[in-house]
N, C-alpha and C positions, 0 to 999 in steps of 0.2 A: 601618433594618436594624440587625440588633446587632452589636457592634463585633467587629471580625476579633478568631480568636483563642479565641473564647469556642464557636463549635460549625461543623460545616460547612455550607455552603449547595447546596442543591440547588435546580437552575434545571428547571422543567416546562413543556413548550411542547403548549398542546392547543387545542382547540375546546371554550369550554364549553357553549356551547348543545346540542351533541348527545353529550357526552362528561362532562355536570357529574357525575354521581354518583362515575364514575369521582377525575375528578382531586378530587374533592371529600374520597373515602375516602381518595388517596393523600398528600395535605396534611395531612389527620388523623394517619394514621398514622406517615409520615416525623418530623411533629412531636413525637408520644408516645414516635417511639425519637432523638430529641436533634439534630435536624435545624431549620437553618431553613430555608425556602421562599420561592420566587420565582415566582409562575405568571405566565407568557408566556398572556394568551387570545388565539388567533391565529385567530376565525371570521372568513370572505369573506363572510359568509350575511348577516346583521346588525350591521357593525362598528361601529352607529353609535347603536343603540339605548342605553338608560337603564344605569344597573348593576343586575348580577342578584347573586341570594342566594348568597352565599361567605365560609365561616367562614372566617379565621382567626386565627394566633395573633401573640399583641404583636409579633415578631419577623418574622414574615412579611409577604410581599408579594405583592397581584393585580394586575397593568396589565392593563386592558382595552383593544380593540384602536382605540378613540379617544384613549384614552394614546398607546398606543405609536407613533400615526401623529400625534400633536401633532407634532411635527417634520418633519414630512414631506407635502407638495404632494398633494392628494388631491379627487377629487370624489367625494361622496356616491351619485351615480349609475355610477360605475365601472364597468366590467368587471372581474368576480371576480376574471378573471387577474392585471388591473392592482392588484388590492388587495392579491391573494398576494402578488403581487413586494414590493408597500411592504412589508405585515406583515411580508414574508423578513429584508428590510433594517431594519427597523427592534427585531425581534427581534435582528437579526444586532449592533444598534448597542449595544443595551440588554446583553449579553451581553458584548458586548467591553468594553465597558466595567468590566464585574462584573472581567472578567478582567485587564483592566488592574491595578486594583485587588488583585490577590490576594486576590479573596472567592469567588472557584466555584470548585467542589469537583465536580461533577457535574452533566450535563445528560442529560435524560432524555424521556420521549415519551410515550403512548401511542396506537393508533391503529390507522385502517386505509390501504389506498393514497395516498390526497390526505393523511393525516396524516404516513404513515412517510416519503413524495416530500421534505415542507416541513420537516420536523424532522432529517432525515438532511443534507440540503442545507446547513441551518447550522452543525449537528455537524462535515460535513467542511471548516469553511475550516481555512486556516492560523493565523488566530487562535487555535486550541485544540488545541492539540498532541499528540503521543502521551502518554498516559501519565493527563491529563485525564479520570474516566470518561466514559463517554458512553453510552448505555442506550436502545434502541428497543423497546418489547415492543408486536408485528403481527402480524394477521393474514397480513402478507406474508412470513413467514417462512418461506418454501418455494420448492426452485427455487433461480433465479440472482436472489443479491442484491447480485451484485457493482457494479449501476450506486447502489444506496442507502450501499456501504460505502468505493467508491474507495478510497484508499489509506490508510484513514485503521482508526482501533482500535474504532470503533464495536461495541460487543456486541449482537446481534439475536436477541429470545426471543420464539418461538411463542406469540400469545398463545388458541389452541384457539378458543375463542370470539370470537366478534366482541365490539368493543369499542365500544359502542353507546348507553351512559348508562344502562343498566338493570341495577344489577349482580346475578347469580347464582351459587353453588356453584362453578362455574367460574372464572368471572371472578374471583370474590372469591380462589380458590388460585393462582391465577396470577398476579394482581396483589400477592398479598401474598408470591410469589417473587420477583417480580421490584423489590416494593421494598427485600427484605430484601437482595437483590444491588446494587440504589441505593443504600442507607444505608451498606452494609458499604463498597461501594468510594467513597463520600465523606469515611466517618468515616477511611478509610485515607489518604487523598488530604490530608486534612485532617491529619491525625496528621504526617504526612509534612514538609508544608510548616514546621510548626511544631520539627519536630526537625531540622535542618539536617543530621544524621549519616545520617539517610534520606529528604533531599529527593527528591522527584518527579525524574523522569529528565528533564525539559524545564529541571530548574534545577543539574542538575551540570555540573561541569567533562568535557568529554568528549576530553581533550587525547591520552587515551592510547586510546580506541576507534578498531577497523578494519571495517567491514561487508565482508563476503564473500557472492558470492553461490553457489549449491550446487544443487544437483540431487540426486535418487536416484544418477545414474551419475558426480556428480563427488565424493558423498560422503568416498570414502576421500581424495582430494587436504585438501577441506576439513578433515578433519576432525587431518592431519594438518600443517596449514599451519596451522589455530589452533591445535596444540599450541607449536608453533613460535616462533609469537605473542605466545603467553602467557608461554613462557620468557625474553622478550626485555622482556618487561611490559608487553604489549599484552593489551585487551580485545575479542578481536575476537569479531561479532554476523552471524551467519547468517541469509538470508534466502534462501527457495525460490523460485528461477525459476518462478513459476507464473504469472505476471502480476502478481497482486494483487501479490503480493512483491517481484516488480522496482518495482513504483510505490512498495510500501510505500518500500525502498530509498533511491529516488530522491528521496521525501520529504523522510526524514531526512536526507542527505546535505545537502540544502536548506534544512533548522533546524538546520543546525551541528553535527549530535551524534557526527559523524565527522573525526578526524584526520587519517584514508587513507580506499582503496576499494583491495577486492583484487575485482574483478568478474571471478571467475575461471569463470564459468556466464553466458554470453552467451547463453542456447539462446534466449529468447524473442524476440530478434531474427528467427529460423526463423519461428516462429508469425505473426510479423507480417505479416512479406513475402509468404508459402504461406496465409494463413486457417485458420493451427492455435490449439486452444482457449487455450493459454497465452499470447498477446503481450501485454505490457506498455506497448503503444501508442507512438505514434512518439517521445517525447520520452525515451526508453529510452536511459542512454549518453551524457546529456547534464548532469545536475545537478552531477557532480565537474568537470567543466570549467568549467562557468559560474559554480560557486563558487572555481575555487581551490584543490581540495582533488586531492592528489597521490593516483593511481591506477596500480595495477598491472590490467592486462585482459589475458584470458584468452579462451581458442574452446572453454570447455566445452561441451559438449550440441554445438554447431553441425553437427553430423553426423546429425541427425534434426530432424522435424517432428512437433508433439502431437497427436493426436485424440483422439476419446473413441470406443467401441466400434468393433470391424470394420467392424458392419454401419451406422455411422455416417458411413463415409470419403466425400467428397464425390467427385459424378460423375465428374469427369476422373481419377482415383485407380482406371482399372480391373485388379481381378486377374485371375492366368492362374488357369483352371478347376483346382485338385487335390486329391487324394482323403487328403493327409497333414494329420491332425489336430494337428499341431506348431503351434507359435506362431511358426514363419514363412513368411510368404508370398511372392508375388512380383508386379510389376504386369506387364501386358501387355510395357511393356519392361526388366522385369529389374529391376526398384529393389525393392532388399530394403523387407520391410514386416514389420515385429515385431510379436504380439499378444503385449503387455507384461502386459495381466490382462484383466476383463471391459471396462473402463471406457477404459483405454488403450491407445490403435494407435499403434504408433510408425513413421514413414517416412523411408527415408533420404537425406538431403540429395545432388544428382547435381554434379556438378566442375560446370554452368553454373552451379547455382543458390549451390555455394558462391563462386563468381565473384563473384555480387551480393551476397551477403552481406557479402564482404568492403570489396567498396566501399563498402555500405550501413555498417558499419560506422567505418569512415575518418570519410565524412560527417556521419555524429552526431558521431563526437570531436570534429570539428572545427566542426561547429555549436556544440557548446556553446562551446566557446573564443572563439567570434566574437559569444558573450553575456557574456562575461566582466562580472561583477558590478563595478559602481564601486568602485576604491579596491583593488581584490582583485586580485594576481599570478599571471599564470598559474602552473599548476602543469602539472608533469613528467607525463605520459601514458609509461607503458613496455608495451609489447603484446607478450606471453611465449608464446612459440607451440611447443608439444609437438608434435614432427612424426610420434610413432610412434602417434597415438593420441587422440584429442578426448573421450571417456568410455569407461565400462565397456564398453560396448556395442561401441566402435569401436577397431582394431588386429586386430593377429596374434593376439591370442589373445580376440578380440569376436567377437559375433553378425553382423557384417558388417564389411569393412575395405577401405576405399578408399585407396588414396595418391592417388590422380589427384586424388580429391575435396578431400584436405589440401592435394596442391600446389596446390590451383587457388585453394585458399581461402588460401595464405600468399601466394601469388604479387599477388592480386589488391590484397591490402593493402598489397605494400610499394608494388608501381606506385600504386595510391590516393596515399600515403604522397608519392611522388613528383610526382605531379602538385600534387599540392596545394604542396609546397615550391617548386616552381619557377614558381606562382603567385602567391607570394610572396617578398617583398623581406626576410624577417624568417626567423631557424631556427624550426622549427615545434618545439613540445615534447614533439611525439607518435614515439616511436619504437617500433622492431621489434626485435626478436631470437629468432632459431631454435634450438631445441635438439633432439638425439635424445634424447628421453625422449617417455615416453608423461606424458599428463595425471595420471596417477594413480600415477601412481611417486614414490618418498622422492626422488631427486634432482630431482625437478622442483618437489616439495613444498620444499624447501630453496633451491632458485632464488625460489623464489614471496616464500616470506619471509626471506628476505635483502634483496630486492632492497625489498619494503614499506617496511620497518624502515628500510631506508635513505634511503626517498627521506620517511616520517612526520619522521625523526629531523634532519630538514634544515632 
């Protein structure tokens, strides 16, 4: 390999037997624009056959997939699957390693479903951090790619055509977008590491960042809690309760790159419990406790559940029959049901269901604390509860306004709250506090980041 330093390296994970022309031009070209190359050949089909015809240049590398499984316990008669998995691992070995080393700059793919499954799979470990390109051009680029992108930065480009070893007109423009979008974000990736005044985000100090999380309806809080923030010399980083975004979140909280967590947008907690499109899966609520890292929490959103179209709402969600074309509805018993645009239905959370939520949430906090990392303190949990209001949507002057529903949802957390202390012999570090403000009010906005600042600045 040529020695760090001198240009970036870009790692390609394919199948060359049914893909050679492909990664064949893309080796070419990455090399003509100041790139070196590493091809991963990752075929199940013939892993064991002779070497095949593959240019490259002095500085570049092929491991073929009796390379890459030297290392690794294998029968020649295998089951495909059992070969994927080695090739997974053993790609997954050869990589980390690169990375270890501070020599990858980008990883990259091309392919169809069996390629985009195996190549996305090792893109998201934790090995290779946000900020690392990383580059799928698929045919599967349509639809829900949220199980190929997990939480991780992965960029995913339509590649029109299939990707098939035979290149044409097509393929050949698409591929050479999508190298131009490799090279660019390697050569930047590259540039980066080398100038320490603009290292990659995976190698800075992150002493002074706060992640928050936000919604559409907790916007104007957010947005005025990171002015807040900023005034105090914090850098705080937003992320959409969508799902993907709470994991994204959660990630990072987990690579360190946060000082605080102001998780002031809990809504996808709802999605979880209810089967709404936005949960962020059960481990939601738990990374700042198991690391350490001091958190302000928050009940935004928790006053609705997410769907996608009206005509989308699952069976048990039935509306009363009416003739008003308005974007609110109603269920058979009376639960507002908000039609937010074409794509989203919003529903609103009933005093049971915030009951569960509330516990539900306790329990995460307190799961993660009872993972508490080796070596690592717990930290301060403070849970800041706006009693006039949980988003735009919700209060005296919302599209819907429960109190029954907020007390039931505060009420249930301090009992959580309590049970769990008196379960224990030790103070727990998780506490409450009520205020009348709504969620989206400057004095709540100013409670919010007071109380961060104070507990980062500790």
């Amino acid at each position: 390999m040529a020695a760090r330093g001198s240009k970036p390296l870009v790692a390609l994970i394919g199948t060359l037997d049914t893909k050679q022309a492909e990664y064949q031009f893309a080796t070419s070209w990455l090399e003509k624009h100041n790139c070196n190359v590493v091809v991963l050949h990752a075929s199940t089909r013939s892993p064991f056959e002779g070497p095949l015809s593959f240019d490259l240049g002095a500085s570049s590398k092929l491991h073929r997939p009796k390379d890459l499984l030297g290392t690794h316990a294998f029968a020649e008669d295998a089951e495909r699957s059992k070969v994927r998995e080695l090739l997974r691992e053993a790609c997954l070995d050869e990589l980390t390693s690169l990375q270890a080393r501070g020599e990858l700059n980008s990883i990259a793919s091309f392919g169809g479903s069996q390629n985009t499954a195996f190549a996305t799979s090792i893109m998201r470990s934790p090995t290779f951090p946000i900020g690392l390109p990383k580059f799928m051009l698929t045919t599967m680029a349509s639809g829900d790619v949220s199980e190929y992108l997990g939480e991780s930065d992965i960029c995913i480009m339509p590649s029109v055509a299939d990707i098939s070893g035979s290149m044409n007109d097509i393929t050949l423009t698409t591929l050479q977008s999508a190298l131009a979008a490799i090279s660019g974000m390697a050569h930047m990736h590259h540039g980066a590491k080398q100038d320490k005044s603009s290292s990659p985000a995976e190698e800075k100090d992150h002493k002074s960042m706060i992640a928050i999380s936000m919604f559409g309806v907790t916007t104007v809080a957010v947005n005025q809690i990171s002015d807040l923030l900023k005034e105090r010399g914090y850098e705080p980083v937003a992320f959409h309760a969508t799902g993907s975004g709470g994991r994204s979140m959660e990630r990072l909280i987990r690579e360190g790159f946060f000082a605080g967590v102001v998780d002031l947008t809990t809504t996808e907690v709802c999605d979880h419990l209810y089967n709404g499109v936005l949960s962020a899966g059960p481990d939601r609520l738990t990374a700042a406790a198991e690391c350490g890292v001091p958190q302000v929490v928050s009940v935004g959103a928790l006053d609705m559940i997410n769907f996608g179209s009206l005509s989308s709402l699952p069976s048990r969600i039935k509306l009363q029959n009416s003739k008003d074309d308005g974007p609110m509805h109603y269920t058979e018993d009376g639960t507002p049901v908000y039609e937010h645009n074409s794509q989203v239905t919003l529903v609103r959370t009933s005093a049971a269901q915030c009951k569960e939520i509330g516990e539900y949430i306790v329990e995460k906090l307190t799961t993660g604390l009872s993972r508490l990392q080796k070596g690592r303190n717990a930290a301060p949990v403070r849970i800041l509860f706006p009693r006039e209001g949980l988003s735009a949507m919700d209060g005296a002057e919302g599209v819907w306004n429960n109190p029954e529903a907020r007390t039931a949802l505060h009420g249930s957390i301090r009992e959580a709250l309590k049970s769990k202390a008196s379960q224990s012999n030790l103070q727990s570090p998780v506490t409450i506090e009520a205020f009348e403000h709504h969620i989206n009010s400057a004095e709540f906005a100013m409670i919010v980041a007071d109380q961060a600042a104070q507990l980062v600045s500790k």
